[in-house]
PDB file with SEQRES, HELIX, SHEET and CRYST1 records, atoms N, CA, C and O in Angstrom:
SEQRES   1 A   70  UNK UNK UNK UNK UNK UNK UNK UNK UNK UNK UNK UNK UNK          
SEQRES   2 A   70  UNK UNK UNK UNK UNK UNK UNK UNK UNK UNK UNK UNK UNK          
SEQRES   3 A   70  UNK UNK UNK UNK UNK UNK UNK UNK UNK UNK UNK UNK UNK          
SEQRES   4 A   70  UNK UNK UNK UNK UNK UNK UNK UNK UNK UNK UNK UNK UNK          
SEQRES   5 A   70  UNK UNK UNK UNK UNK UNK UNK UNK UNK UNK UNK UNK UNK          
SEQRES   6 A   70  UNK UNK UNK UNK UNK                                          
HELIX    1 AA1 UNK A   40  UNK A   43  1                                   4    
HELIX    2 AA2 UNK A   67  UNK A   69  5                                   3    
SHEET    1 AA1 3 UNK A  24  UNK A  28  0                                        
SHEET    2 AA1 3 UNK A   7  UNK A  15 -1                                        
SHEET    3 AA1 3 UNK A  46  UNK A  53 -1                                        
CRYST1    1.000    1.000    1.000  90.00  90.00  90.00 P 1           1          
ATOM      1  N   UNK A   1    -130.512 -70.562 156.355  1.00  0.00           N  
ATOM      2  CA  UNK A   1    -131.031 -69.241 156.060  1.00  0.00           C  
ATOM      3  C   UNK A   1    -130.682 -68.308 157.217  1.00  0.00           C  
ATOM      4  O   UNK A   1    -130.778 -68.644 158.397  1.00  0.00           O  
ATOM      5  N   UNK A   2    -130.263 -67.095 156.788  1.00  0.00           N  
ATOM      6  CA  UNK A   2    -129.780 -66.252 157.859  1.00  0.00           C  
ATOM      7  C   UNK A   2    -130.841 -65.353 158.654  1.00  0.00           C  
ATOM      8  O   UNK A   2    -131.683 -64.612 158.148  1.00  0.00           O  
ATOM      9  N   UNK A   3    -130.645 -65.553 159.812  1.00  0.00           N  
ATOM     10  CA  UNK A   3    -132.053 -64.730 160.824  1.00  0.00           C  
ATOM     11  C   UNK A   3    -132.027 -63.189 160.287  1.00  0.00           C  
ATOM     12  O   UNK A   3    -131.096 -62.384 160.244  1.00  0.00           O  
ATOM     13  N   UNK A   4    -133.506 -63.067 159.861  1.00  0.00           N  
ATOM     14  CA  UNK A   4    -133.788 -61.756 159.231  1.00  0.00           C  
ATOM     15  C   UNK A   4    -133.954 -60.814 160.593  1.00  0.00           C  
ATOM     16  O   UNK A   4    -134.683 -61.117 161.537  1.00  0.00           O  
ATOM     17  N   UNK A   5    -133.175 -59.667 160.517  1.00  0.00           N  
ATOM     18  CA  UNK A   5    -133.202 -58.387 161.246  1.00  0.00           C  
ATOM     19  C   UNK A   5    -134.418 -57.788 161.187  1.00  0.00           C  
ATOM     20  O   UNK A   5    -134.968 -58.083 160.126  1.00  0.00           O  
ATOM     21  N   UNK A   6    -135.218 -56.918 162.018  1.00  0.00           N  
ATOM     22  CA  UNK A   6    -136.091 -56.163 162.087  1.00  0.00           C  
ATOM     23  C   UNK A   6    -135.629 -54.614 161.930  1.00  0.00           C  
ATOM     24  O   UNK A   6    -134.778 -54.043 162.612  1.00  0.00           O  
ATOM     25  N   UNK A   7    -136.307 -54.136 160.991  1.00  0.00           N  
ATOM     26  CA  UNK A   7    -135.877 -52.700 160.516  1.00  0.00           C  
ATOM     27  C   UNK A   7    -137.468 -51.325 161.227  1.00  0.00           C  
ATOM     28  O   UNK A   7    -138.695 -51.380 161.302  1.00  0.00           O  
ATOM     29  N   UNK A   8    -136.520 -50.433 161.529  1.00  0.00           N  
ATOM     30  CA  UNK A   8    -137.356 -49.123 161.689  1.00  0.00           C  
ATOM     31  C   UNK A   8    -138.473 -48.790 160.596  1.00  0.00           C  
ATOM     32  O   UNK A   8    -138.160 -48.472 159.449  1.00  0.00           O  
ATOM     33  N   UNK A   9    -139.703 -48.877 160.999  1.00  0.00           N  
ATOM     34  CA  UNK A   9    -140.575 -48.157 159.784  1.00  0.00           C  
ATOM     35  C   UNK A   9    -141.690 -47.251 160.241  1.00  0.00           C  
ATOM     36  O   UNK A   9    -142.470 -47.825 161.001  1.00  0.00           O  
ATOM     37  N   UNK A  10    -141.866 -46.477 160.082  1.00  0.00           N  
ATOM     38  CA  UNK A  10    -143.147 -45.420 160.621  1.00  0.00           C  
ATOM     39  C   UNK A  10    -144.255 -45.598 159.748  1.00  0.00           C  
ATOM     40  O   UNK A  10    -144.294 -45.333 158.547  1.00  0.00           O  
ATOM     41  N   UNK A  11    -145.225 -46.111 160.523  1.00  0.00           N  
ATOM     42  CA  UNK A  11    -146.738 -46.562 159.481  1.00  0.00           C  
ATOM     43  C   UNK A  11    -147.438 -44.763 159.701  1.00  0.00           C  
ATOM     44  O   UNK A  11    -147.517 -43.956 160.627  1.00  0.00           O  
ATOM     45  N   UNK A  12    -147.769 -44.809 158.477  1.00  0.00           N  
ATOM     46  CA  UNK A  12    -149.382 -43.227 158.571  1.00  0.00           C  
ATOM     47  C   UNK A  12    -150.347 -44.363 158.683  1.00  0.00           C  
ATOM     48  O   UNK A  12    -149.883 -45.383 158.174  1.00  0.00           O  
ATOM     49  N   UNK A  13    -151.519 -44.506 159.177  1.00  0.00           N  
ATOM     50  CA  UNK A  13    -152.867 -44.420 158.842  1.00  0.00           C  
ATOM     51  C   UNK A  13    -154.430 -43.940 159.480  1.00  0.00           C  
ATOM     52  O   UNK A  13    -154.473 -43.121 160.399  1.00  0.00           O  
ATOM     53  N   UNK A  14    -155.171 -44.290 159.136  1.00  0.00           N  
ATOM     54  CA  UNK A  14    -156.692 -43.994 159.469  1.00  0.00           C  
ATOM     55  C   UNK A  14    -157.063 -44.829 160.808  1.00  0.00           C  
ATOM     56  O   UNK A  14    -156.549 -45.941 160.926  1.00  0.00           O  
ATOM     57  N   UNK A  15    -157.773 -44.437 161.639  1.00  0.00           N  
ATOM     58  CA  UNK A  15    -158.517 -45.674 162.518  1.00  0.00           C  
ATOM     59  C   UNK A  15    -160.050 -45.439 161.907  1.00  0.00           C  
ATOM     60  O   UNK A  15    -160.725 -44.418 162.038  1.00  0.00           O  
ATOM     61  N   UNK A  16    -160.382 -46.553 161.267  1.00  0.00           N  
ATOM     62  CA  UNK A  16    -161.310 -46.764 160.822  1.00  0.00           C  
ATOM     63  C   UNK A  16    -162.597 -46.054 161.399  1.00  0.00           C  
ATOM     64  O   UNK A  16    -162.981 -46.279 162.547  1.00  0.00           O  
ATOM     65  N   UNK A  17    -163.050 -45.445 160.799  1.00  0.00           N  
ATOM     66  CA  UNK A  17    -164.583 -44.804 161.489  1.00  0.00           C  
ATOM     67  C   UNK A  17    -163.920 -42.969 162.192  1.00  0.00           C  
ATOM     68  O   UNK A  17    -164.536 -42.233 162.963  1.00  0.00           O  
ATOM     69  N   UNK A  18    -162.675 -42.748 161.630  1.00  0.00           N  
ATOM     70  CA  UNK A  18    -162.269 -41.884 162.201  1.00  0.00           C  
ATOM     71  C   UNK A  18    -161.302 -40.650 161.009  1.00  0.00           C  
ATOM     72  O   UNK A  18    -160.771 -41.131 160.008  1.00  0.00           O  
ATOM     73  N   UNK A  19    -161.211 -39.367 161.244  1.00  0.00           N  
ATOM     74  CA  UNK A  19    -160.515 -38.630 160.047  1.00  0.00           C  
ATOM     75  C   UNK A  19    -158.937 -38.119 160.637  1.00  0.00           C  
ATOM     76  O   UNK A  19    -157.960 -37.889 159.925  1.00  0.00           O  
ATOM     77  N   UNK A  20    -159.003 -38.021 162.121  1.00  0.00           N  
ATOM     78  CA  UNK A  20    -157.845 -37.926 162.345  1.00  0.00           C  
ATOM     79  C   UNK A  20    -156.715 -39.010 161.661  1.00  0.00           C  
ATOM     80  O   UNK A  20    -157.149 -39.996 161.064  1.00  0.00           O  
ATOM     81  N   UNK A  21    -155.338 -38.794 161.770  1.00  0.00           N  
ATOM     82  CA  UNK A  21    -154.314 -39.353 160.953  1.00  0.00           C  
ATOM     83  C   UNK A  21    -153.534 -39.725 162.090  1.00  0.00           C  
ATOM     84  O   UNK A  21    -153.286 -38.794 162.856  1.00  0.00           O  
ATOM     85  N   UNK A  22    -153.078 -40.868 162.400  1.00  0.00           N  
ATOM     86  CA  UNK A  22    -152.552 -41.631 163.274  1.00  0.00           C  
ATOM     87  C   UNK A  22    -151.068 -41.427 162.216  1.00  0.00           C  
ATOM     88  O   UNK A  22    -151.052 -40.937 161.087  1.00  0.00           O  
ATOM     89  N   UNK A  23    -149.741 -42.047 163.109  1.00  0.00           N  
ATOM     90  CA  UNK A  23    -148.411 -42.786 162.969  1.00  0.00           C  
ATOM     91  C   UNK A  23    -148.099 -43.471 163.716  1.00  0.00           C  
ATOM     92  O   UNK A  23    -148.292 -43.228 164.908  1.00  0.00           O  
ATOM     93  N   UNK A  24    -147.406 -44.757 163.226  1.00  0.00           N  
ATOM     94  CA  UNK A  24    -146.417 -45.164 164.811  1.00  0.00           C  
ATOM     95  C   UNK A  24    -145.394 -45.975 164.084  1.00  0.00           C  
ATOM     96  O   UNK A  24    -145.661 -46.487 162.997  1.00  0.00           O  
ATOM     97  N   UNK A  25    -143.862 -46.144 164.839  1.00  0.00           N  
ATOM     98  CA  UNK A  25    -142.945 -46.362 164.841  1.00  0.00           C  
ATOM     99  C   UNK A  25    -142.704 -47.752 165.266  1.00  0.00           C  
ATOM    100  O   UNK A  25    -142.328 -48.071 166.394  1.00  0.00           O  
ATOM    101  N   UNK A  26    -142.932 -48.520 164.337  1.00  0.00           N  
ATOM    102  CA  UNK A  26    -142.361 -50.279 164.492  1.00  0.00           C  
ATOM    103  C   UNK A  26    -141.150 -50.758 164.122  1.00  0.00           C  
ATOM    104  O   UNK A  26    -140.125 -50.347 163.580  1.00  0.00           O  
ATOM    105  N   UNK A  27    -141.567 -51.707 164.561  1.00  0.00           N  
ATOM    106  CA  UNK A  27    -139.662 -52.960 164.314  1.00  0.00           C  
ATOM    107  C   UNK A  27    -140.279 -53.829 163.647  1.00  0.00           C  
ATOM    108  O   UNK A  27    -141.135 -54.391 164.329  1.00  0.00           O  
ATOM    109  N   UNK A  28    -140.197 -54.273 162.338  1.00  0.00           N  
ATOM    110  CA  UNK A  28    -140.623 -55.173 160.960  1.00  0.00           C  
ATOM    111  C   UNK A  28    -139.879 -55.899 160.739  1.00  0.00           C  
ATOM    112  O   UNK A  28    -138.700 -55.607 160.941  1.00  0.00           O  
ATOM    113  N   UNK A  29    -140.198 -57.037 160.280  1.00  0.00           N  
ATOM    114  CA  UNK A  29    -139.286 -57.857 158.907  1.00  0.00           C  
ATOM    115  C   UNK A  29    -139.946 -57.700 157.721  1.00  0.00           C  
ATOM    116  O   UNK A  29    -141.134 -57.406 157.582  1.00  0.00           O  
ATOM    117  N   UNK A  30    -139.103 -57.914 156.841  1.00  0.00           N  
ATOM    118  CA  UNK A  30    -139.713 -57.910 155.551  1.00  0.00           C  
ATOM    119  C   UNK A  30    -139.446 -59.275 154.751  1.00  0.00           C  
ATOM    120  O   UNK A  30    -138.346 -59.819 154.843  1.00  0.00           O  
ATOM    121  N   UNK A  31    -140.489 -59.824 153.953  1.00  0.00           N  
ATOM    122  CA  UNK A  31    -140.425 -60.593 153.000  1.00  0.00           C  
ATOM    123  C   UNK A  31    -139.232 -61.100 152.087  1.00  0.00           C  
ATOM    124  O   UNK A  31    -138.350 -60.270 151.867  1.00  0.00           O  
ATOM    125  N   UNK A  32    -139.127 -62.066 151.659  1.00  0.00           N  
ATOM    126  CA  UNK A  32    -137.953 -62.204 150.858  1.00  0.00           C  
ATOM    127  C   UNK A  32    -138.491 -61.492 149.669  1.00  0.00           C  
ATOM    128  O   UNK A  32    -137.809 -61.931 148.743  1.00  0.00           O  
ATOM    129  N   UNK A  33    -139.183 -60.792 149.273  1.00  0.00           N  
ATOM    130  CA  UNK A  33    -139.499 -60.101 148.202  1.00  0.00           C  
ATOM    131  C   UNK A  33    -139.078 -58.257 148.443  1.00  0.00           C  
ATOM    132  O   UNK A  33    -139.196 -57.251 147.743  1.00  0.00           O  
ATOM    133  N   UNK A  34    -138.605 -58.525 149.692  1.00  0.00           N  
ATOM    134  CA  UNK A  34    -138.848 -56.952 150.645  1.00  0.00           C  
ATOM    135  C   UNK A  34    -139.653 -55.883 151.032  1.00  0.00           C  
ATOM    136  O   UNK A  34    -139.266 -54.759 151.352  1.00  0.00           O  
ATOM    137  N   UNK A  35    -141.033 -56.387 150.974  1.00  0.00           N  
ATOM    138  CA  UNK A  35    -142.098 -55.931 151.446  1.00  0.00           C  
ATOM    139  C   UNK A  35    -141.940 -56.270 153.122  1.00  0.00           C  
ATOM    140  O   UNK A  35    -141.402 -57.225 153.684  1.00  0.00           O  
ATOM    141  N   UNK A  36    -142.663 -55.035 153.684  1.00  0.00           N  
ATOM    142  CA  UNK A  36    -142.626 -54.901 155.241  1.00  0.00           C  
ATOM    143  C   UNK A  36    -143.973 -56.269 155.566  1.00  0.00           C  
ATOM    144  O   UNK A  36    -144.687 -56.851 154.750  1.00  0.00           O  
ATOM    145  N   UNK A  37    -143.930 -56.342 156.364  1.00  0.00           N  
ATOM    146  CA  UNK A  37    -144.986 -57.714 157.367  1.00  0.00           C  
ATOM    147  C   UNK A  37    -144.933 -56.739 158.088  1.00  0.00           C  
ATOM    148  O   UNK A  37    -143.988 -56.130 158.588  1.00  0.00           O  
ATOM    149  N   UNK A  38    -146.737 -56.530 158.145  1.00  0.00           N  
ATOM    150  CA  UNK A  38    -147.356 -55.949 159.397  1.00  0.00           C  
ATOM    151  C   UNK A  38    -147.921 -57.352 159.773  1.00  0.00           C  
ATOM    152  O   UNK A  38    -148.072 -58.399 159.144  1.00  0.00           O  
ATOM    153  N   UNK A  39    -148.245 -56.842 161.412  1.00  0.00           N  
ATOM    154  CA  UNK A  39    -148.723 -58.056 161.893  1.00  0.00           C  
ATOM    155  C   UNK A  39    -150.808 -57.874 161.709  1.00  0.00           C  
ATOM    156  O   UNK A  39    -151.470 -56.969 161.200  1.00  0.00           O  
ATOM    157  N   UNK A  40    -151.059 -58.626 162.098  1.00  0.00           N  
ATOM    158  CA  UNK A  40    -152.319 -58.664 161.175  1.00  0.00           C  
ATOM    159  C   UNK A  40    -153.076 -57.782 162.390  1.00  0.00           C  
ATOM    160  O   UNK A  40    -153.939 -56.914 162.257  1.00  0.00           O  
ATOM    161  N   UNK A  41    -152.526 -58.242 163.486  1.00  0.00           N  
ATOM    162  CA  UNK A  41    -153.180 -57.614 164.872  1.00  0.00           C  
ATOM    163  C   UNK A  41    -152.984 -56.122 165.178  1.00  0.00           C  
ATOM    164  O   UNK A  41    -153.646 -55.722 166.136  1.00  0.00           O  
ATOM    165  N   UNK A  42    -152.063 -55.049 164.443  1.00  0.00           N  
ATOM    166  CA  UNK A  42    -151.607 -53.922 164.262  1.00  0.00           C  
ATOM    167  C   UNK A  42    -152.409 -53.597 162.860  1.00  0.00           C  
ATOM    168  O   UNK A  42    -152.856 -52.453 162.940  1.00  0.00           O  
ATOM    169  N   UNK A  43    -152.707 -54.149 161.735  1.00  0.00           N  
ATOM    170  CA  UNK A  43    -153.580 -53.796 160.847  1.00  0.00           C  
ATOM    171  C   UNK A  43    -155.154 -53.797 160.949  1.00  0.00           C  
ATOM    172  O   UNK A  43    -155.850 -53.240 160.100  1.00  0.00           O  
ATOM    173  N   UNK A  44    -155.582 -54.348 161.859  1.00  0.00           N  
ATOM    174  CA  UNK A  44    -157.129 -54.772 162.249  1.00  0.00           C  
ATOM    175  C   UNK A  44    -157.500 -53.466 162.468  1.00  0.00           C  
ATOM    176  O   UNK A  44    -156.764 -52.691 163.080  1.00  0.00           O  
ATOM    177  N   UNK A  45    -158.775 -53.091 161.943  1.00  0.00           N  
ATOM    178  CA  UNK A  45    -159.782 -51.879 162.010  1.00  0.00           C  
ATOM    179  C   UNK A  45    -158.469 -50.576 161.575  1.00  0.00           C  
ATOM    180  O   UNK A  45    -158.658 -49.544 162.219  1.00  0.00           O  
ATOM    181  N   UNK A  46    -157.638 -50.530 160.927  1.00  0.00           N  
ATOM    182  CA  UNK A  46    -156.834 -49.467 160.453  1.00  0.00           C  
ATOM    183  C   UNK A  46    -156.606 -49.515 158.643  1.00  0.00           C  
ATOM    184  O   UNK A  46    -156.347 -50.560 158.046  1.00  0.00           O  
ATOM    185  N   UNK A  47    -156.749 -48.295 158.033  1.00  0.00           N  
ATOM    186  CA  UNK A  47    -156.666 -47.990 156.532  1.00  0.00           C  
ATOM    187  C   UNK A  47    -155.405 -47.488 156.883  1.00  0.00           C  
ATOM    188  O   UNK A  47    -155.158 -46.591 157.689  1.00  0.00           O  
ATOM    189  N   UNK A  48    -154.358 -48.383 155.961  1.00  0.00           N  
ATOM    190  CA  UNK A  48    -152.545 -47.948 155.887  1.00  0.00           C  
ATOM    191  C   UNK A  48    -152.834 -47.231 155.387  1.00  0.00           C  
ATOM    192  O   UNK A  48    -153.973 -47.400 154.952  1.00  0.00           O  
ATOM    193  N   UNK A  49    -152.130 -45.808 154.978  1.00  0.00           N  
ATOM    194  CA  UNK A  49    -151.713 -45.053 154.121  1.00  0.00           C  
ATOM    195  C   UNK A  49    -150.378 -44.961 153.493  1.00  0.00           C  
ATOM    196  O   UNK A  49    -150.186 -44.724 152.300  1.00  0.00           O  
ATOM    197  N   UNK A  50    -149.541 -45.151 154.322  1.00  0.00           N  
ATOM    198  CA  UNK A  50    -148.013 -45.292 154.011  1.00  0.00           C  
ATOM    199  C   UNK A  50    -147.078 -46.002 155.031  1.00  0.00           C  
ATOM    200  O   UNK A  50    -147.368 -46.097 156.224  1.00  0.00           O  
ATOM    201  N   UNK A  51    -145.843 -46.534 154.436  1.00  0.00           N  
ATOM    202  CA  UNK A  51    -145.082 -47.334 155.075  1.00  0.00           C  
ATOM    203  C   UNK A  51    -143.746 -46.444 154.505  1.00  0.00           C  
ATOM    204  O   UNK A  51    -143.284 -46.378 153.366  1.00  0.00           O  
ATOM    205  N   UNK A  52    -143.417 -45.940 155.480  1.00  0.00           N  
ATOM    206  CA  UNK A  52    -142.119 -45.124 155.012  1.00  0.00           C  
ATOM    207  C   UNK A  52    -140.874 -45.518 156.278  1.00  0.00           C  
ATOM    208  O   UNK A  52    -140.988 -45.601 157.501  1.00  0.00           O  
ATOM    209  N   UNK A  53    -139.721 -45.701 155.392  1.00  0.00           N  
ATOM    210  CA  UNK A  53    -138.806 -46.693 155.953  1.00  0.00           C  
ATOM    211  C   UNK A  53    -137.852 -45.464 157.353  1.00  0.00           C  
ATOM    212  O   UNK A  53    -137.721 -44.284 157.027  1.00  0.00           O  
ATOM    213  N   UNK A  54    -137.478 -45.776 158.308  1.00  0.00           N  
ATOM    214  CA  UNK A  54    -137.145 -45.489 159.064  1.00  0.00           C  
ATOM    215  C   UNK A  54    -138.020 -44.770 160.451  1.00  0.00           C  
ATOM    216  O   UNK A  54    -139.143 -45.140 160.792  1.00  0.00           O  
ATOM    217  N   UNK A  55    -137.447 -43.982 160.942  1.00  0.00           N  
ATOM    218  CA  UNK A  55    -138.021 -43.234 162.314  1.00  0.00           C  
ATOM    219  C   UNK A  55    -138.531 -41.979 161.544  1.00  0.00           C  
ATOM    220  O   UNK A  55    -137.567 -41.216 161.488  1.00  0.00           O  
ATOM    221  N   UNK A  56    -139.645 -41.394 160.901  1.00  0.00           N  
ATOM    222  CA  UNK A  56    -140.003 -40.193 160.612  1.00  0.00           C  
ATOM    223  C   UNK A  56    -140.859 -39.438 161.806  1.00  0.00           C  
ATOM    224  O   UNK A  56    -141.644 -39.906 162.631  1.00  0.00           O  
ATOM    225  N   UNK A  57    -140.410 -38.115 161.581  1.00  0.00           N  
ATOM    226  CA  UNK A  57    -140.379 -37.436 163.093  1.00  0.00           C  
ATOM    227  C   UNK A  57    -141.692 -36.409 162.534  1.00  0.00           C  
ATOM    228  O   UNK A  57    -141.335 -35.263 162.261  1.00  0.00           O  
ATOM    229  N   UNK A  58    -142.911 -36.670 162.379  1.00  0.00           N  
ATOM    230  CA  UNK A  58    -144.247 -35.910 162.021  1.00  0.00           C  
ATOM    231  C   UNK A  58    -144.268 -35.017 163.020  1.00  0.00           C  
ATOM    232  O   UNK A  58    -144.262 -35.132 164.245  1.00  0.00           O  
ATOM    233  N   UNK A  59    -144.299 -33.865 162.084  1.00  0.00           N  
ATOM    234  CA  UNK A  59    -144.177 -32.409 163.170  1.00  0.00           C  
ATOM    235  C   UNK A  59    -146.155 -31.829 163.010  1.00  0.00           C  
ATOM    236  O   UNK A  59    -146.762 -31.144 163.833  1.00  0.00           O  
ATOM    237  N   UNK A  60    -146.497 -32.189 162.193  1.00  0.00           N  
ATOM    238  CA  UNK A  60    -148.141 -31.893 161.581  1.00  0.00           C  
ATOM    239  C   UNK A  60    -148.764 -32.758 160.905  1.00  0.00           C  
ATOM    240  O   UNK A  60    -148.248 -33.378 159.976  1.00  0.00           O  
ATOM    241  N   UNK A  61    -150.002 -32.906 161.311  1.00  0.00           N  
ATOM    242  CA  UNK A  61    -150.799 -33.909 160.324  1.00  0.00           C  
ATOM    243  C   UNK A  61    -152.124 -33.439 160.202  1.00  0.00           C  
ATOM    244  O   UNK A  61    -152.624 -32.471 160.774  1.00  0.00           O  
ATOM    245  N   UNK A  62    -152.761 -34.395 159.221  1.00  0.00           N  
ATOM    246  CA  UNK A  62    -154.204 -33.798 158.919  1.00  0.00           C  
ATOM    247  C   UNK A  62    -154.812 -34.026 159.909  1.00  0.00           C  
ATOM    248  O   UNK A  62    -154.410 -35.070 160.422  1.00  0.00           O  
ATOM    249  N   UNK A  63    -155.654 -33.529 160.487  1.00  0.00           N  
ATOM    250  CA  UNK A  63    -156.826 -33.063 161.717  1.00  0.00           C  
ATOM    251  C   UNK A  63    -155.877 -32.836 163.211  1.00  0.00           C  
ATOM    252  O   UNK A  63    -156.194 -33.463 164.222  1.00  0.00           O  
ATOM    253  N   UNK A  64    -155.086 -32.192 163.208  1.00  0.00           N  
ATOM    254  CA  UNK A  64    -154.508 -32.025 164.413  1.00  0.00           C  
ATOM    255  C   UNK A  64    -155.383 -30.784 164.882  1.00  0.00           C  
ATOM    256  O   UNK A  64    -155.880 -30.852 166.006  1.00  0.00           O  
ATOM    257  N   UNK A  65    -155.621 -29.595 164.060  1.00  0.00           N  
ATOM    258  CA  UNK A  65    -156.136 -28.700 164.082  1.00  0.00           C  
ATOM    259  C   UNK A  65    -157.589 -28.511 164.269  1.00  0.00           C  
ATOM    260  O   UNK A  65    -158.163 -27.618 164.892  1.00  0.00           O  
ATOM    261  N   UNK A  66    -158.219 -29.794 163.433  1.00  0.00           N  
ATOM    262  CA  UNK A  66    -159.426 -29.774 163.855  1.00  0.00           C  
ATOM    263  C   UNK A  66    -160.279 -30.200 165.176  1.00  0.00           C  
ATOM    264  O   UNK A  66    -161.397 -30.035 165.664  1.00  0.00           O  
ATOM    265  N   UNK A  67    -158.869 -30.945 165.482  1.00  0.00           N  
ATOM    266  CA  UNK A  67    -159.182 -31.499 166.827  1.00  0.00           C  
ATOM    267  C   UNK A  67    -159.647 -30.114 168.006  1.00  0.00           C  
ATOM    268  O   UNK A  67    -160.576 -30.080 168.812  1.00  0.00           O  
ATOM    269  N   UNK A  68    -158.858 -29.340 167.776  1.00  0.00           N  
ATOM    270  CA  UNK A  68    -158.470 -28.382 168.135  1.00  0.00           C  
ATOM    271  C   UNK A  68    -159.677 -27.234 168.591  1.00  0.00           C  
ATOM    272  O   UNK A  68    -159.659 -26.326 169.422  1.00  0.00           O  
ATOM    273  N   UNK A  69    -160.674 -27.700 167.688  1.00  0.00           N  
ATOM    274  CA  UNK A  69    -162.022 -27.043 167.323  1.00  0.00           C  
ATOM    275  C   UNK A  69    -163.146 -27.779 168.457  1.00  0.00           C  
ATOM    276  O   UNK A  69    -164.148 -27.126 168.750  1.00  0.00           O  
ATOM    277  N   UNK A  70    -163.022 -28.611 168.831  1.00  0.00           N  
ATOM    278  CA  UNK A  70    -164.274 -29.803 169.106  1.00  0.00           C  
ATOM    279  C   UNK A  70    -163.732 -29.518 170.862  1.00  0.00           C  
ATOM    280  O   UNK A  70    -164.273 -30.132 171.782  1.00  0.00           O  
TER     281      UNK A  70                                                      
END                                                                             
């Protein structure tokens, strides 16, 4: 079986107990089905929202602004 490559993916999500909107930029394998593998230790206390494939460069997100307020 040929050694699976790790591909670029930018996760969105929640930190649990929180409304700001997190991202971050990992190196994955994916499944022989081609679903991404998060590691379980990067998913702990976080609600995914999206797994979008490459380096996405988030210029705005939800509560940046509200932060902004506090």
């Amino acid at each position: 079986m040929p050694q699976q490559m790790a591909s670029p993916v930018t996760i969105i999500y929640f930190q649990n107990g929180s409304i700001e909107l997190h991202y971050q930029i990992l190196l994955v394998k994916k499944s022989p089905s081609g679903r991404v593998i998060l590691e379980p230790s990067f998913s702990k206390n976080k609600t995914i929202l999206a797994v979008l494939r490459g380096e996405v460069d988030v210029m705005n997100k939800f509560g940046d602004r509200m932060l902004d307020f506090y």
